[in-house]
N, C-alpha and C positions, 0 to 999 in steps of 0.2 A: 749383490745378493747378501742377505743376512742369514750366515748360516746357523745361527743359532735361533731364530723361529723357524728354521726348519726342521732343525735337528728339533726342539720344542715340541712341535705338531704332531711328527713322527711318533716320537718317544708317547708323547698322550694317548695317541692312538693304538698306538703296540699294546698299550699297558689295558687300554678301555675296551681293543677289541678281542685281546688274548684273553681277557675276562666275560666278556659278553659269547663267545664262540667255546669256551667250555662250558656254560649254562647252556648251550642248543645242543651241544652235545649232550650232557646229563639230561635234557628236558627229551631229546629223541630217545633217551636208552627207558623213561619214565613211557611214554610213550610206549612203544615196541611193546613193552611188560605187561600193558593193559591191553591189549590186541591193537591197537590203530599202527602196524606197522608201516603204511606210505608216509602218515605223520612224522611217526618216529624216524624212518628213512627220511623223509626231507629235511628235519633236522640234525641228524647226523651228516649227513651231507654236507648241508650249511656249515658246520665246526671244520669240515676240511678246507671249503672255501675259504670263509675266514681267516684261518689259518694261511692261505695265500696270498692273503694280502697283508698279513703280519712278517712274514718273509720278504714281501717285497718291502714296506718298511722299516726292517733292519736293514736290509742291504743297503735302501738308501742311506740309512744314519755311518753307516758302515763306509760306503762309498765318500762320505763327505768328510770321513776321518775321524769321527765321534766316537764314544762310547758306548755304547747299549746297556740300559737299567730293565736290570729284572725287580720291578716294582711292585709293593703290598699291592695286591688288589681290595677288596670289599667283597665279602660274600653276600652273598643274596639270597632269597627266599625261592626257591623251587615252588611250580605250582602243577599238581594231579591233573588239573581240571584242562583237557586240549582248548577248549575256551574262552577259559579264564586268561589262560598262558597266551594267547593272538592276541587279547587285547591289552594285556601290559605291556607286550614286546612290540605295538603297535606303537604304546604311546613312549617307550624307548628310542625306537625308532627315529617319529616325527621328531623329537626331540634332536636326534644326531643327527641327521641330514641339517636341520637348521642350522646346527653347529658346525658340520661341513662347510656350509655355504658361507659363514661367516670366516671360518680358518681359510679358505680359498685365497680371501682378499689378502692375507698374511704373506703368501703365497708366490705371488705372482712374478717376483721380482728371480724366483728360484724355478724356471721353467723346468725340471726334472721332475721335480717332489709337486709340483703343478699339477704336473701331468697325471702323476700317480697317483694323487689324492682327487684328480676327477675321474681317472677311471672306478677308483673305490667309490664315492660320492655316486657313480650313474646305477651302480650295484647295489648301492646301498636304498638307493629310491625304488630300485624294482624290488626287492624286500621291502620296502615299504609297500607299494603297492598290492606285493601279493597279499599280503595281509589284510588292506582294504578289500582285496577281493573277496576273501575267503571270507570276511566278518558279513560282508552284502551279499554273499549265499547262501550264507547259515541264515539269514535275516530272511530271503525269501523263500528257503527249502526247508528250515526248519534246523534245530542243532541234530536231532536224531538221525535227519535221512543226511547231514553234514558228516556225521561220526560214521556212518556205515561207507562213507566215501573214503573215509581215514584207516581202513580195517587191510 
């Protein structure tokens, strides 16, 4: 096992998704503020989640006798718009799953951090998907009769 592409992986992820799951969090509180509070609720929610699988990725770096980096992240641009905001975080998304599936293969030889980066990776696809979803019912319901679903 190489434990330093695992410790690697981990650490990238801590860092990409403890940044990504405070933007659901600020984007759910932006939400709430303009009335679509089930929105706002499922994105706040989502920052708790996330945050669970940033704990399980320390403990594993933790577990394997590493260090843990609290690293600069990148701030990002906030968006008002409910969505505007699916379909950036759509194409984030697509984007991180591929990259899951490509860190996997790094992966393998460390059945632990394996395991836990395909439980996140099958989470991370259904986040993707919801969001295909919602984008293909705004598509055939309209965004207005979409936003009164968000309220």
């Amino acid at each position: 096992m190489d434990t330093k592409k695992s410790v690697e992986a981990l650490q990238f992820f801590t860092t990409g998704l403890t940044r990504g799951a405070f933007v659901h969090k600020l984007q759910g509180q932006i939400f709430k503020s303009q009335g679509f509070t089930k929105l706002g609720q499922k994105y706040i929610d989502h920052f708790t989640e996330e945050m669970g699988w940033v704990e399980q990725f320390v403990n594993r770096i933790l577990d394997l006798g590493c260090e843990v980096k609290a690293e600069e992240m990148k701030g990002e641009q906030l968006i008002s718009n409910p969505v505007d905001y699916i379909k950036a975080d759509l194409a984030i998304q697509v984007a991180g799953v591929d990259l899951l599936y490509k860190c996997m293969e790094t992966l393998r030889e460390d059945p632990t951090t394996y395991d836990i980066m395909k439980g996140y990776l099958k989470d991370e696809e259904e986040d993707l998907y919801w969001s295909q979803e919602q984008l293909e019912l705004i598509e055939k319901i309209g965004e207005q009769n979409w936003l009164i679903q968000q309220l």
